[in-house]
Every structure is written in C-alpha cells, then in structure tokens.
PyMOL commands that place a pseudoatom at each C-alpha (Angstrom):
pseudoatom trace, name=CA, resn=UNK, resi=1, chain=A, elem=C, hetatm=0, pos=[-1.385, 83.477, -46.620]
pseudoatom trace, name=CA, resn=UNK, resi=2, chain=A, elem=C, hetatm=0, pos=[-4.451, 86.145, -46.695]
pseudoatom trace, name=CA, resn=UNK, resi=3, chain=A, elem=C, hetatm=0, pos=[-5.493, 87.278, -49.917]
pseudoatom trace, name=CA, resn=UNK, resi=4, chain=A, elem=C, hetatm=0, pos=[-7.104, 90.847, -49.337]
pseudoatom trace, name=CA, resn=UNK, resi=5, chain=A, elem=C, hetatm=0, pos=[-9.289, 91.516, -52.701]
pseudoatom trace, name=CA, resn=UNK, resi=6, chain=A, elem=C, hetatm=0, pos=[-12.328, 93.227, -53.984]
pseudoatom trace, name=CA, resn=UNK, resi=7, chain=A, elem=C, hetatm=0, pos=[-14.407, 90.621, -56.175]
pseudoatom trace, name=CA, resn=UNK, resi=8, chain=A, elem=C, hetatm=0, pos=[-16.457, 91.504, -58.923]
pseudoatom trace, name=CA, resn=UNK, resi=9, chain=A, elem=C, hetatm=0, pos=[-18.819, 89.583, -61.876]
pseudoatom trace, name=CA, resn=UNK, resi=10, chain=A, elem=C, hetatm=0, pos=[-19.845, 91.161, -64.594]
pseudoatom trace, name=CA, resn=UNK, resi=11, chain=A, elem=C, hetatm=0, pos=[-23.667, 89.283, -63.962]
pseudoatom trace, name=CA, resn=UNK, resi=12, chain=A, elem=C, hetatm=0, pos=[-23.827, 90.488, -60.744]
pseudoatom trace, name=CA, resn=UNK, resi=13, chain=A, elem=C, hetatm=0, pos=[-23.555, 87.357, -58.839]
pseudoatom trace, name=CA, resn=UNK, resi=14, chain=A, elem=C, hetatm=0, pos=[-21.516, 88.267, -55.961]
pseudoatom trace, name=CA, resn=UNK, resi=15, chain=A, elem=C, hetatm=0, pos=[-21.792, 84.459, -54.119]
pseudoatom trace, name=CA, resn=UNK, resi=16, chain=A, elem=C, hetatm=0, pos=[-19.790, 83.253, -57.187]
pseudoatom trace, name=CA, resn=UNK, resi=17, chain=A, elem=C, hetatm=0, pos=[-17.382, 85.923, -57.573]
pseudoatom trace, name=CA, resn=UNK, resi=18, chain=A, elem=C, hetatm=0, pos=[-16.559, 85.371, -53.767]
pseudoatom trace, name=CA, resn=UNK, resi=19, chain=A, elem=C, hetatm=0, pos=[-16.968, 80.952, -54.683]
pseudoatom trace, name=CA, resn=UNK, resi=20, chain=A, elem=C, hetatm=0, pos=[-14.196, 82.007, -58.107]
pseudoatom trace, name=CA, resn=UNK, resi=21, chain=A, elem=C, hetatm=0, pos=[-12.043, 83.685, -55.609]
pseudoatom trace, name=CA, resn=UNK, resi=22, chain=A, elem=C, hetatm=0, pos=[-11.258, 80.567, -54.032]
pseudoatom trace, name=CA, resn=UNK, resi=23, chain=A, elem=C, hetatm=0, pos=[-11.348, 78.302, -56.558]
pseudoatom trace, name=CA, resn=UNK, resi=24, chain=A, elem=C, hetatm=0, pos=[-8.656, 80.164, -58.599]
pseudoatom trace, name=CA, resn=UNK, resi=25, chain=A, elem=C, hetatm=0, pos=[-6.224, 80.640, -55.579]
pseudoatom trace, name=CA, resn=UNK, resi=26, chain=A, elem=C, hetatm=0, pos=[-3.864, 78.207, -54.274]
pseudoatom trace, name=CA, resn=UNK, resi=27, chain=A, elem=C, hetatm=0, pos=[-4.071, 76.184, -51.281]
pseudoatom trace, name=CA, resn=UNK, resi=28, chain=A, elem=C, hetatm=0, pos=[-1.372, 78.523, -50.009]
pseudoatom trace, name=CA, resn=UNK, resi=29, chain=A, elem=C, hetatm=0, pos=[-4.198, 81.210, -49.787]
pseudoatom trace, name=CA, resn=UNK, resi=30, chain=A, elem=C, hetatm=0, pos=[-5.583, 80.248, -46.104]
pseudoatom trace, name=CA, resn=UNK, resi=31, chain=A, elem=C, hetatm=0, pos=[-7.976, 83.210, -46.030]
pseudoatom trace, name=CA, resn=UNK, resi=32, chain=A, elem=C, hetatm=0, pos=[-9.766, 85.596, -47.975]
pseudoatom trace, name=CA, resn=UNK, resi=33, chain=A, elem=C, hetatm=0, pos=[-10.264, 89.185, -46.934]
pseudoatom trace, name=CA, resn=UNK, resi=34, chain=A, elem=C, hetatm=0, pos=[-13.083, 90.078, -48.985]
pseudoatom trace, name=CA, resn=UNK, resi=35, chain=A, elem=C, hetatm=0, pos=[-13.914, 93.697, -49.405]
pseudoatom trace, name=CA, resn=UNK, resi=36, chain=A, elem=C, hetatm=0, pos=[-16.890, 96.097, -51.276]
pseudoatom trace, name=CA, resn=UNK, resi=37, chain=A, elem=C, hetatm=0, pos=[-15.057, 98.122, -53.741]
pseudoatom trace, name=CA, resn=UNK, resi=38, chain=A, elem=C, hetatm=0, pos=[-16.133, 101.402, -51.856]
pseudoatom trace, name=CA, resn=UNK, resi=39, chain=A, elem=C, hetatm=0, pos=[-13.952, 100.200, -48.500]
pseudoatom trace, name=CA, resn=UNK, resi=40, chain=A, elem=C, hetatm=0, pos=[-10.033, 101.577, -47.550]
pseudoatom trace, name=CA, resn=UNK, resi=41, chain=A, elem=C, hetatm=0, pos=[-7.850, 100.431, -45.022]
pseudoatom trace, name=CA, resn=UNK, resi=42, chain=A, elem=C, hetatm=0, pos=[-7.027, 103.593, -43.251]
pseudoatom trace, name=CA, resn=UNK, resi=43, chain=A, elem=C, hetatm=0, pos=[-3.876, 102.224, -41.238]
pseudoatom trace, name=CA, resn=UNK, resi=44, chain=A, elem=C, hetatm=0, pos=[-0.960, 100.930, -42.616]
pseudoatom trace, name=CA, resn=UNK, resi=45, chain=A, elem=C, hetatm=0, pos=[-0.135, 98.577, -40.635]
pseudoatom trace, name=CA, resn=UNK, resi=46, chain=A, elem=C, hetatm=0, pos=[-4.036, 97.218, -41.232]
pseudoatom trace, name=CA, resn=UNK, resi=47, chain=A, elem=C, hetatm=0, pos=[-2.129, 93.560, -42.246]
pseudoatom trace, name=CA, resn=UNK, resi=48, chain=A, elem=C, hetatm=0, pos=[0.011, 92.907, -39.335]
pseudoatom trace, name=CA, resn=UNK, resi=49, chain=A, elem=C, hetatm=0, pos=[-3.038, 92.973, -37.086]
pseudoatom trace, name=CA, resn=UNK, resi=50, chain=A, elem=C, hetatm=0, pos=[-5.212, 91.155, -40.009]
pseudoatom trace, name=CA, resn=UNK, resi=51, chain=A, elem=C, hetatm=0, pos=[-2.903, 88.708, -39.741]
pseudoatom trace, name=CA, resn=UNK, resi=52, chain=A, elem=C, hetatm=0, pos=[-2.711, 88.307, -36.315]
pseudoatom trace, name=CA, resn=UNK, resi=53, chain=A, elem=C, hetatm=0, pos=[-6.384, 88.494, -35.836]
pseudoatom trace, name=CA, resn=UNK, resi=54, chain=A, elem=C, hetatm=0, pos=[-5.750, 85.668, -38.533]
pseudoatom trace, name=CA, resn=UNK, resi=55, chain=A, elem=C, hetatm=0, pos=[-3.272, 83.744, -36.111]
pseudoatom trace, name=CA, resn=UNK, resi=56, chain=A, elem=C, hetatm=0, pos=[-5.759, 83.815, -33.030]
pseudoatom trace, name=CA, resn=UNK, resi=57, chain=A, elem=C, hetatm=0, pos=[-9.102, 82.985, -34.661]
pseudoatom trace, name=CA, resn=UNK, resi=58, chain=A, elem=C, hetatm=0, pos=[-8.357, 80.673, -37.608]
pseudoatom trace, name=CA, resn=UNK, resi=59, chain=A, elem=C, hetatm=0, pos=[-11.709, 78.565, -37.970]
pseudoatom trace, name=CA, resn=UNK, resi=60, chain=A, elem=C, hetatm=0, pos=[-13.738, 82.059, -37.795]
pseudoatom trace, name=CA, resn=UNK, resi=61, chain=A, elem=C, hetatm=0, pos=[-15.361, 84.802, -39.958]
pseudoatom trace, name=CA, resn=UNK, resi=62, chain=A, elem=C, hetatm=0, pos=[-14.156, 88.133, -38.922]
pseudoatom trace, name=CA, resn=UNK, resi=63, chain=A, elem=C, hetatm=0, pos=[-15.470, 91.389, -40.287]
pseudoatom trace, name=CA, resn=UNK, resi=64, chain=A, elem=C, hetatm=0, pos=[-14.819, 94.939, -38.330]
pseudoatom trace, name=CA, resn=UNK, resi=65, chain=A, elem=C, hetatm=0, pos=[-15.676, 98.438, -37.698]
pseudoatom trace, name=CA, resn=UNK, resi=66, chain=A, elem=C, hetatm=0, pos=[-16.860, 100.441, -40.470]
pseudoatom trace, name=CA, resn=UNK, resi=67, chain=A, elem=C, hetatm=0, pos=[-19.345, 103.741, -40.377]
pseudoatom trace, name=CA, resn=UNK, resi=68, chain=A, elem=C, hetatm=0, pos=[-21.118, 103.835, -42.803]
pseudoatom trace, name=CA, resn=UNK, resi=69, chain=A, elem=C, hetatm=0, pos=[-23.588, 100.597, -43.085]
pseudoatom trace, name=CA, resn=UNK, resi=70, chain=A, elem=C, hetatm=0, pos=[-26.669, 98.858, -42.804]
pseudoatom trace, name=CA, resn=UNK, resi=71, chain=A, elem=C, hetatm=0, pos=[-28.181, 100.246, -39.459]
pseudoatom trace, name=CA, resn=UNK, resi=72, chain=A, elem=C, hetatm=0, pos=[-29.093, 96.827, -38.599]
pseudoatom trace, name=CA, resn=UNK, resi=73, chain=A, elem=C, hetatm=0, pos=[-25.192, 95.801, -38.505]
pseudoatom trace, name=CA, resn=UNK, resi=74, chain=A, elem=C, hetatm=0, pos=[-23.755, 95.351, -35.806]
pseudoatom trace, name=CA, resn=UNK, resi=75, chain=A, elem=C, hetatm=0, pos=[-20.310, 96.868, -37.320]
pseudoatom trace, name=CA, resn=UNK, resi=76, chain=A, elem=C, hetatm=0, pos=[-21.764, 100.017, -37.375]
pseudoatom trace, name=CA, resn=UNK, resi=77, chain=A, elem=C, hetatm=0, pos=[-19.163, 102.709, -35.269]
pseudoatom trace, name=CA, resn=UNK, resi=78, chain=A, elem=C, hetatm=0, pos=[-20.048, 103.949, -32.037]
pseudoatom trace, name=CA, resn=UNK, resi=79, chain=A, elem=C, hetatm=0, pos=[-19.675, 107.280, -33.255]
pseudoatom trace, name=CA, resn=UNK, resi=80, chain=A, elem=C, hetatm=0, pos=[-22.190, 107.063, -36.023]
pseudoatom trace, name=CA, resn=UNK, resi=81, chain=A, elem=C, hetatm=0, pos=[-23.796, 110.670, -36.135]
pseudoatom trace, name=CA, resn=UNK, resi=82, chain=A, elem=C, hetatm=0, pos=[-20.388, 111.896, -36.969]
pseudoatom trace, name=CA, resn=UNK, resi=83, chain=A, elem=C, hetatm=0, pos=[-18.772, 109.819, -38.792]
pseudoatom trace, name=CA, resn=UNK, resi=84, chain=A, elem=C, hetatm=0, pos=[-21.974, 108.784, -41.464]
pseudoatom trace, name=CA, resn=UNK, resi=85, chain=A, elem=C, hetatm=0, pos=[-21.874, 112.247, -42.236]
pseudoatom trace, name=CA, resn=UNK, resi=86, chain=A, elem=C, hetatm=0, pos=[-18.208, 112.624, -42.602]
pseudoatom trace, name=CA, resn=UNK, resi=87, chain=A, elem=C, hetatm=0, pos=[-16.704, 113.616, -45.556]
pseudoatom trace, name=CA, resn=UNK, resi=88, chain=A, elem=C, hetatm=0, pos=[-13.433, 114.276, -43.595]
pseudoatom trace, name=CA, resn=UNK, resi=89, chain=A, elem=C, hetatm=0, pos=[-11.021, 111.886, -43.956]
pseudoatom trace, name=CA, resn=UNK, resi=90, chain=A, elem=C, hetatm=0, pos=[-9.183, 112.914, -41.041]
pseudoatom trace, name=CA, resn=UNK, resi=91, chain=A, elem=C, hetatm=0, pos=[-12.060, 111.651, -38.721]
pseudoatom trace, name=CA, resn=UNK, resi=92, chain=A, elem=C, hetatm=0, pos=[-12.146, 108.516, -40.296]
pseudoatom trace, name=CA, resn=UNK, resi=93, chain=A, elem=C, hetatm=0, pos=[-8.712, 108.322, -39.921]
pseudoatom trace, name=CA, resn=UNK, resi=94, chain=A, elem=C, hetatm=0, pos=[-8.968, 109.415, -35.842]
pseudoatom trace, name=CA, resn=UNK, resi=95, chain=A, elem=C, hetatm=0, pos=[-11.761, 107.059, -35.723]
pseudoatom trace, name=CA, resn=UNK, resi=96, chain=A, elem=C, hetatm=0, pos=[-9.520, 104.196, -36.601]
pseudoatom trace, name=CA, resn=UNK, resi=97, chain=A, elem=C, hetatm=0, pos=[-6.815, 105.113, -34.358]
pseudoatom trace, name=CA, resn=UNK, resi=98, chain=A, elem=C, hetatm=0, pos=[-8.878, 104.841, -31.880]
pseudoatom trace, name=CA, resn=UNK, resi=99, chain=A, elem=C, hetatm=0, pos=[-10.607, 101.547, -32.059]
pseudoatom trace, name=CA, resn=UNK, resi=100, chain=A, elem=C, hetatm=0, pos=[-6.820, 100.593, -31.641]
pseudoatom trace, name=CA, resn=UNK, resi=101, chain=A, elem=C, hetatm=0, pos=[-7.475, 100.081, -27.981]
pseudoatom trace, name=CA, resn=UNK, resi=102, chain=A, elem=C, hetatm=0, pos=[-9.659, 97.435, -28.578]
pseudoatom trace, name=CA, resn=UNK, resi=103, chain=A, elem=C, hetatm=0, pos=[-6.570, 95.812, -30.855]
pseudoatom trace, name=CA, resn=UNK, resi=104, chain=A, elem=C, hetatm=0, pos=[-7.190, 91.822, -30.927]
pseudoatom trace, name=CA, resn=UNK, resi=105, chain=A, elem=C, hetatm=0, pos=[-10.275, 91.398, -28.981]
pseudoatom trace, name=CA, resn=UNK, resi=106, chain=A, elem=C, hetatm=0, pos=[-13.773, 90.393, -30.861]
pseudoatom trace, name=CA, resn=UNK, resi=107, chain=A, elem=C, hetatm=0, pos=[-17.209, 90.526, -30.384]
pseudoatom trace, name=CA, resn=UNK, resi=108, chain=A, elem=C, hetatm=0, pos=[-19.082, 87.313, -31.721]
pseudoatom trace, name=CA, resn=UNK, resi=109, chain=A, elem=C, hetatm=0, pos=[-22.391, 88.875, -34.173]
pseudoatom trace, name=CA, resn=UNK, resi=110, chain=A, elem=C, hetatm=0, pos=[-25.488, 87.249, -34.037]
pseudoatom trace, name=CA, resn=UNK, resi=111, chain=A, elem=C, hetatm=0, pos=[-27.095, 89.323, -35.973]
pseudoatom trace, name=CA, resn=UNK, resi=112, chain=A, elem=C, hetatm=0, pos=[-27.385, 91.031, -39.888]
pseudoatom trace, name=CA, resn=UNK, resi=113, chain=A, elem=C, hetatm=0, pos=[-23.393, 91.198, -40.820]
pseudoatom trace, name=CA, resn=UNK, resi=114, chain=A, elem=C, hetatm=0, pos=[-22.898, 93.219, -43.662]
pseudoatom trace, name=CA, resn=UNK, resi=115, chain=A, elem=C, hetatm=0, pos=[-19.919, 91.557, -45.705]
pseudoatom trace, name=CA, resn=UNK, resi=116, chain=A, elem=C, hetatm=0, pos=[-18.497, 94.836, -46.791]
pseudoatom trace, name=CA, resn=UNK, resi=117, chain=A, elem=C, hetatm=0, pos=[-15.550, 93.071, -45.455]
pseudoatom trace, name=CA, resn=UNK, resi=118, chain=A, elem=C, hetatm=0, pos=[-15.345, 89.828, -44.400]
pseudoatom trace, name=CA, resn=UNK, resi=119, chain=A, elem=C, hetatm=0, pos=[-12.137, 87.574, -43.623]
pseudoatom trace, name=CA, resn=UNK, resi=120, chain=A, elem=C, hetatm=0, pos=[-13.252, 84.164, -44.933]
pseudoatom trace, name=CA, resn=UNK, resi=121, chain=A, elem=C, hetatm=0, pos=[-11.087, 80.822, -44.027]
pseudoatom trace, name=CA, resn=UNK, resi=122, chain=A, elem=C, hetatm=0, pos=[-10.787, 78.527, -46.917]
pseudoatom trace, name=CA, resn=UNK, resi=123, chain=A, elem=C, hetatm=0, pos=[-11.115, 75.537, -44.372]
pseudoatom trace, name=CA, resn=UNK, resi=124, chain=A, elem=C, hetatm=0, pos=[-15.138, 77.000, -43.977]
pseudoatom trace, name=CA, resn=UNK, resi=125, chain=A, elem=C, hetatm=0, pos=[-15.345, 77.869, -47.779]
pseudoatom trace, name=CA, resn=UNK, resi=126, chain=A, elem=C, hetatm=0, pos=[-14.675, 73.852, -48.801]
pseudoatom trace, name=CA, resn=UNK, resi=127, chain=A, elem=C, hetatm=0, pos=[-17.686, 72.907, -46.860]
pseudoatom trace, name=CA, resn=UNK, resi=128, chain=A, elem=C, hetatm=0, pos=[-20.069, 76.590, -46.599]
pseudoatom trace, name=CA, resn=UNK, resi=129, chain=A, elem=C, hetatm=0, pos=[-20.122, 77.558, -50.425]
pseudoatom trace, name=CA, resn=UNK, resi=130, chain=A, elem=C, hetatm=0, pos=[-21.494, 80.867, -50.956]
pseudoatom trace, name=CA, resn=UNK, resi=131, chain=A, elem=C, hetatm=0, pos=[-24.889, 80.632, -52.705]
pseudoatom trace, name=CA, resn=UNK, resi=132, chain=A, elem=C, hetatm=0, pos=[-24.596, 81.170, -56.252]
pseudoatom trace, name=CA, resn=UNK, resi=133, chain=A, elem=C, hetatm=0, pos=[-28.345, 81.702, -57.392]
pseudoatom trace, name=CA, resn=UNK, resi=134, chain=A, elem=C, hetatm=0, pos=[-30.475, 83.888, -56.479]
pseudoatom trace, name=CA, resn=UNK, resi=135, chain=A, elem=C, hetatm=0, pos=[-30.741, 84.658, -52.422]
pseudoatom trace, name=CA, resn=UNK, resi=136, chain=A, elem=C, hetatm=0, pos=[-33.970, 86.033, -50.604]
pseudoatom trace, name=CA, resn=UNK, resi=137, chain=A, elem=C, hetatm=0, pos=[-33.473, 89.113, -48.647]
pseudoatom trace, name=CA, resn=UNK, resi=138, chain=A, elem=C, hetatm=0, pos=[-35.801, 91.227, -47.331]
pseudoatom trace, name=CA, resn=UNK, resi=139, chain=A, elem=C, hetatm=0, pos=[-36.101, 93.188, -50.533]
pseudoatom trace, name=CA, resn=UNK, resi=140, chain=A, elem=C, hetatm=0, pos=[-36.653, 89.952, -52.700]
pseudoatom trace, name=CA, resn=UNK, resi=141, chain=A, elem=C, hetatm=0, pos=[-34.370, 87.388, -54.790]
pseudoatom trace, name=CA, resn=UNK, resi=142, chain=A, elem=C, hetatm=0, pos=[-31.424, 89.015, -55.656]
pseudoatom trace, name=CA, resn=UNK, resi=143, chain=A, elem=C, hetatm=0, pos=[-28.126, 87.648, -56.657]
pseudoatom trace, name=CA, resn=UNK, resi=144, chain=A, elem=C, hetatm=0, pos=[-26.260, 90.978, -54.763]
pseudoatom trace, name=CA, resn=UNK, resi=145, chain=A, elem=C, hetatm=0, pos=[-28.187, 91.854, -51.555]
pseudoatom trace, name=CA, resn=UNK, resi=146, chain=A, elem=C, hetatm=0, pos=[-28.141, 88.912, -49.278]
pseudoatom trace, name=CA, resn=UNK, resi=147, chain=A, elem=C, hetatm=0, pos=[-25.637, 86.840, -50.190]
pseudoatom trace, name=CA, resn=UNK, resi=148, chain=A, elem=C, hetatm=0, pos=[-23.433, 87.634, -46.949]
pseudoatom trace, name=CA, resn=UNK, resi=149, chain=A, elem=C, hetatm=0, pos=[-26.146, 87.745, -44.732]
pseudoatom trace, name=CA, resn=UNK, resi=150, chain=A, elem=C, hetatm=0, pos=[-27.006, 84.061, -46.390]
pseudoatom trace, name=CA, resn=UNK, resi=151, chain=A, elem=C, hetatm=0, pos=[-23.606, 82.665, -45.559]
pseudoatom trace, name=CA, resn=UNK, resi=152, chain=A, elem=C, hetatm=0, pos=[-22.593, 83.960, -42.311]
pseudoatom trace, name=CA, resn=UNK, resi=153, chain=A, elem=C, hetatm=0, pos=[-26.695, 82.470, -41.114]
pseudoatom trace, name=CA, resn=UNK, resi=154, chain=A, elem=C, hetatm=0, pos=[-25.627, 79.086, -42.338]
pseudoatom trace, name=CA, resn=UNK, resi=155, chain=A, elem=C, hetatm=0, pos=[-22.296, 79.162, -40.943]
pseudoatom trace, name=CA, resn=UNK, resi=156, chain=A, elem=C, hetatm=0, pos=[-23.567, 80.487, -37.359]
pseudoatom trace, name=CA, resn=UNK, resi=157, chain=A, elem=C, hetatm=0, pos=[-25.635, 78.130, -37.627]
pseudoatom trace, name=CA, resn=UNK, resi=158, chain=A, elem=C, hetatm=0, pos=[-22.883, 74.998, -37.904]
pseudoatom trace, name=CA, resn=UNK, resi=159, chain=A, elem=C, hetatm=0, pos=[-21.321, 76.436, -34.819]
pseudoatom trace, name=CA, resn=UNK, resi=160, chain=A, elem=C, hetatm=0, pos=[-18.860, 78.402, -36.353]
pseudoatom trace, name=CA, resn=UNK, resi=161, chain=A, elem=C, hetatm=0, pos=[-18.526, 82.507, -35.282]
pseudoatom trace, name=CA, resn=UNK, resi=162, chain=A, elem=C, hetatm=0, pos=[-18.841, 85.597, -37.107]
pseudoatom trace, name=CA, resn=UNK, resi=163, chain=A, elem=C, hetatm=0, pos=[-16.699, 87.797, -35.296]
pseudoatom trace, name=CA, resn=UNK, resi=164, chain=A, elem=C, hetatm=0, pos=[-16.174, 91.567, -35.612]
pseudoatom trace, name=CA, resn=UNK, resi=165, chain=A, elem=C, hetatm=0, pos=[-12.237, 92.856, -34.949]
pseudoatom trace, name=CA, resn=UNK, resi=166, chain=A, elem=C, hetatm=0, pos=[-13.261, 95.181, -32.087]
pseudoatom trace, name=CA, resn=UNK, resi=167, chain=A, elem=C, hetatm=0, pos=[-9.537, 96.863, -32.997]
pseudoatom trace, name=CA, resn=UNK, resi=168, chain=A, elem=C, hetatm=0, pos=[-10.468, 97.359, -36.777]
pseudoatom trace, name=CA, resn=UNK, resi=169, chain=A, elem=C, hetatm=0, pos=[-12.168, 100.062, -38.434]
pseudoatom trace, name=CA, resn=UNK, resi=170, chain=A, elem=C, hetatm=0, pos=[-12.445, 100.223, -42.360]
pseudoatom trace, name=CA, resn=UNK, resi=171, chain=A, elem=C, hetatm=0, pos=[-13.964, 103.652, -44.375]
pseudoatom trace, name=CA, resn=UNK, resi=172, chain=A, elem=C, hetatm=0, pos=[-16.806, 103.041, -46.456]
pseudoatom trace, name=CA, resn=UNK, resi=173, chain=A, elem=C, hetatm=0, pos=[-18.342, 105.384, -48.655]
pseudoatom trace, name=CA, resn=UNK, resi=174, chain=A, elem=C, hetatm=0, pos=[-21.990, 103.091, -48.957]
pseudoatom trace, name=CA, resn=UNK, resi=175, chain=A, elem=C, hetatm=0, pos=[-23.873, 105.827, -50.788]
pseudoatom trace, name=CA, resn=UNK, resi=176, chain=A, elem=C, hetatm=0, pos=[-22.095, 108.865, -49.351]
pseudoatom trace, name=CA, resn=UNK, resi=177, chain=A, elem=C, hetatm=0, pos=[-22.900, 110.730, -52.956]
pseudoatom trace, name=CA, resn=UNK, resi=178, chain=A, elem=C, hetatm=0, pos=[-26.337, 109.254, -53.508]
pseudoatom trace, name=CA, resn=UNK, resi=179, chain=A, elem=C, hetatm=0, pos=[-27.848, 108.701, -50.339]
pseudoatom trace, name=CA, resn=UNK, resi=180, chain=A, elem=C, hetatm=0, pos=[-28.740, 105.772, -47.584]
pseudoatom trace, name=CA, resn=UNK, resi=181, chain=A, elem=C, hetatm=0, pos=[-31.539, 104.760, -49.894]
pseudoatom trace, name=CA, resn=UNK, resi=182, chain=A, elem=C, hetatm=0, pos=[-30.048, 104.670, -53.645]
pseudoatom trace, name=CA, resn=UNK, resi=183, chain=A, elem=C, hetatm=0, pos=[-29.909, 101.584, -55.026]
pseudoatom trace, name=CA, resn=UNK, resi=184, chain=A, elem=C, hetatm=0, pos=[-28.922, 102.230, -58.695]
pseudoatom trace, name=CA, resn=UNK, resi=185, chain=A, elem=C, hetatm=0, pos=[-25.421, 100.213, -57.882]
pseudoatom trace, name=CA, resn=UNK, resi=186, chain=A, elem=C, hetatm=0, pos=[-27.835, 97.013, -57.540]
pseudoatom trace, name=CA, resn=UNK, resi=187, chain=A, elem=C, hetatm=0, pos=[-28.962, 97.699, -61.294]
for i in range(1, 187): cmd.bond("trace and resi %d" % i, "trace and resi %d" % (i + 1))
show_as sticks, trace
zoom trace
C-alpha cells in the first residue's frame, strides 16, 4: 500500500516528521509518497500510475515533474519560463497532460532533488533514516532545508536510485505569492 501524505512538526524538524510517518504506519504501508503542503496532483488518475511506477521500481526513490523549484533540480519542467510564472491553472493542468507521453519511464538524478515529493520505500527507510538533527545545507544547519537533499546523497550513495517519473508532473506554488527568494516559511 502507498500512503500519499503531507508531514508536518510543529518544531520544524522535517527528517522526523518524515522518520514519525513511518514509524506510526503499518507494515502494510510499503511506500510513502511524501509531499510539501504547497503541491496538487493535477490528474486524477495520478495513483494508478503512482502505483504502477510503484510496481516497476520498488527498491527506488522516485520524485517527478514539478515547475516551480529549486533551479538546481533536476525536476524542474522543460517549460519553465511559462509555467514559473503561471498563475493559470489550466497550463499546469496542459503541462501535466503532456508529460503523459513519457508515462512509466524515469530518469535516474544525480544531482540536488528537491523532496517536494518524494515516493519513499519503507524497505530503504529501515536502514536510511532521515536525519533528525540539524542538517548542513548550503545556507547553514537547519532542521528544514536539506534534509532531502541529505537523504537521497546517502542513499545514492549505497547504490540505490533517485529516480524522477518522467510521466509525472505535480503543481507547486514554492513562493508564487512571496517570491523565489522569501524564506519567512523557514521561520
């Protein structure tokens, strides 16, 4: 089973939020779709092909297409003049269909993944923990920034892939309001 959920603490400590996620599901929960709060399946039918994306890559982390996002991602949209920018739902909502094409292939990432959402087997959680205290990104220890980024480097490197769902795209608003640069939801 694939438990598709937004995890939050209070304290801002997003590794154990993502750790308390598995700990309080069942064994029955196989995988963990973790999303950022600001994300939104576009498709309906986004589960069957989670699922079967599920089905062909078991051992792996999968993320997907999203547009707005850490320019260093390499989930970032093709189309990202347009879509960054958009406020239309309807392109986001083209933009999806048409990743369609690319419906069950991946791409393996080897570099920054951004886990606005990331698809998380509990078979790599029982021995790849997230980190729980404070991480080091490039903006300093945090226990919010970096924590992704933190796990999917440790994971690469005990041979297992991140993969992006070249047939998945996911809105996210990342500081459509504010701006690229506002960081007050770190606070």
């Amino acid at each position: 089973m694939i438990l598709d959920i937004t995890p939050y603490n209070t304290d801002k400590n997003l590794g154990k939020a993502y750790n308390d996620a598995f700990r309080n599901t069942s064994d029955e929960v196989t995988h963990i779709c973790f999303r950022d709060g600001d994300t939104c399946w576009l498709t309906p039918d986004y589960g069957v092909h989670l699922a079967e994306y599920v089905r062909l890559h078991p051992t792996d982390v999968l993320t997907c297409w999203t547009n707005r996002i850490n320019e260093r991602a390499e989930q970032q949209v093709k189309q990202v003049n347009t879509l960054r920018k958009s406020y239309d739902m309807r392109d986001h909502l083209m933009a999806g269909s048409g990743y369609r094409r690319f419906i069950y292939e991946t791409t393996p990432l080897r570099s920054f993944v951004s886990g606005f959402c990331m698809v998380v087997p509990r078979s790599v959680w029982v021995n790849h923990k997230f980190a729980e205290q404070q991480v080091y990104s490039d903006r300093g220890p945090t226990n919010m920034l970096g924590v992704d980024n933190d796990f999917t480097n440790r994971i690469r490197a005990a041979g297992i892939q991140v993969l992006r769902m070249d047939g998945l795209y996911i809105w996210h608003t990342y500081r459509l309001l504010q701006g690229d640069n506002d960081k007050t939801h770190l606070l």
